[in-house]
C-alpha positions in Angstrom: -10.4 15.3 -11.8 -8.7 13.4 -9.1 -10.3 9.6 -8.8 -8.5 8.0 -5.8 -7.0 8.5 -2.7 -3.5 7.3 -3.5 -1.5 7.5 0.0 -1.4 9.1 2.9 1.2 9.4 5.5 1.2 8.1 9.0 4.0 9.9 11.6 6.2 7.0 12.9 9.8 8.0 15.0 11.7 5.7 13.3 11.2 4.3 9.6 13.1 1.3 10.4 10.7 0.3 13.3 7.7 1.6 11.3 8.8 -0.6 8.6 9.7 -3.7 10.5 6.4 -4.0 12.4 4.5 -3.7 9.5 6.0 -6.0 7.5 5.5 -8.4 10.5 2.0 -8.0 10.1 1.8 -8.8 6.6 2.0 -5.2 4.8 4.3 -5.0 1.6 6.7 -2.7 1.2 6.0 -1.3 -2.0 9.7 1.6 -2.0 11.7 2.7 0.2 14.1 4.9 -1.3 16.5 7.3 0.2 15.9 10.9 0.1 18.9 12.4 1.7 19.4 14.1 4.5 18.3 11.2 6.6 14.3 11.4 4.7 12.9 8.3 3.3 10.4 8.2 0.7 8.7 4.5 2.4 5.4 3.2 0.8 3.7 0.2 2.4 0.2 -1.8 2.1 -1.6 -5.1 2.9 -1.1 -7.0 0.2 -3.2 -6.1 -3.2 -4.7 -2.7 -2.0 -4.6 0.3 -3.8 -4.0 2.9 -1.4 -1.0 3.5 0.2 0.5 4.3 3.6 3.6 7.1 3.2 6.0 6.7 6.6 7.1 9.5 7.6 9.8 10.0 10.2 8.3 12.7 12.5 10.7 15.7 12.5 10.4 18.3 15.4 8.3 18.6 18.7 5.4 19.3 17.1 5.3 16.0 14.8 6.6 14.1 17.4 3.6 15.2 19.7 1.6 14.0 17.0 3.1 10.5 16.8 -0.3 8.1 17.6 -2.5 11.2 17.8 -3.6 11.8 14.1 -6.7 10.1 14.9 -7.3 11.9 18.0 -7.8 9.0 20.2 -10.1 7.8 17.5 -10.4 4.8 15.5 -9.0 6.0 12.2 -7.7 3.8 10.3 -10.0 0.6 8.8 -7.5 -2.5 7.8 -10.5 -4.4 5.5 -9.8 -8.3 5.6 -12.6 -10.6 3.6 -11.8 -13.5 5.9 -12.0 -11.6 9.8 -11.3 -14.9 11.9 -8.1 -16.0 10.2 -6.8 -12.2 10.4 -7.7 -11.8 13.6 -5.7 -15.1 14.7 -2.6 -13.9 12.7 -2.6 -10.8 13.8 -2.8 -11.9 17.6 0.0 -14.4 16.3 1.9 -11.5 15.8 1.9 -9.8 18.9 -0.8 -7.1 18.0 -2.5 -5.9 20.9 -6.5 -5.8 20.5 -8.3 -3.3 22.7 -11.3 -6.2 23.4 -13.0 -9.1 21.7 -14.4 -8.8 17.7 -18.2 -7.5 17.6 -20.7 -7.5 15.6 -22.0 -4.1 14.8 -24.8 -3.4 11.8 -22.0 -2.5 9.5 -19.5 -5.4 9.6 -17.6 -7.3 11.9 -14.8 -5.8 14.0 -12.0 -5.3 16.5 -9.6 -3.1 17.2 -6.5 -3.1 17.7 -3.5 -0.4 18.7 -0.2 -0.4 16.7 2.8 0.5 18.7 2.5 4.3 18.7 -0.7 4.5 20.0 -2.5 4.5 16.4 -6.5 3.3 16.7 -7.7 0.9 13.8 -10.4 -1.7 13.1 -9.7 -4.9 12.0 -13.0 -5.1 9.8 -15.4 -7.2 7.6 -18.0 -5.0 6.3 -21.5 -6.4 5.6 -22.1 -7.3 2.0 -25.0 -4.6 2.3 -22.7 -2.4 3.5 -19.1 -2.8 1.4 -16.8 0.2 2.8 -19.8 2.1 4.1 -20.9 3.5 7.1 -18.9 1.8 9.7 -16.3 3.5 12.5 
């Protein structure tokens, strides 16, 4: 019986690009090994999580379409930090782009932020009561 969500993949147009704006935020790249054929097998994460993101180099009209629209036009992705107002700061640092100020919302404290393709995610600090609960 499967016990974890081990990676997923997120539709970037260019590994490279994917790969250098993450690691400017702090991700890890975990492998990046070549596949042939110009495919990448790139696995990155913030530092000590356990799930993985899977780049994948959109290939065709209808992946490229998709590029920033997996969520569609949703928050969908949830970066967990245990210290919000230090990540926040380093991530402005950083150039990311934050759609408004943090709030304070019954589940955690949050902002969100866009990456370059478009991609919605929360910067979050869940509640104690609420550890990876109910929020988005």
């Amino acid at each position: 019986m499967p016990r974890r969500i081990a990676l997923f993949s997120l539709l970037v147009p260019d590994y490279d690009e994917a790969l250098a704006f993450f690691l400017g935020i702090g991700f890890d790249c975990r492998e990046d090994t070549d596949l042939g054929q110009g495919k990448r097998w790139v696995r990155i994460a913030p530092p000590g999580a356990e799930t993985e993101i899977l780049l994948a180099r959109a290939v065709g009209a209808p992946q490229q379409a998709a590029i920033g629209a997996q969520g569609g036009g949703r928050v969908w992705l949830f970066l967990e930090t245990e210290d919000f107002a230090a990540d926040h700061r380093r991530l402005l640092d950083r150039g990311v782009v934050f759609d408004g100020p943090p709030r304070d919302e019954p589940y955690g404290r949050v902002a969100v932020w866009t990456d370059p393709w478009g991609n919605r995610w929360d910067l979050i600090q869940f509640a104690e009561a609420d550890r990876g609960g109910t929020g988005g």
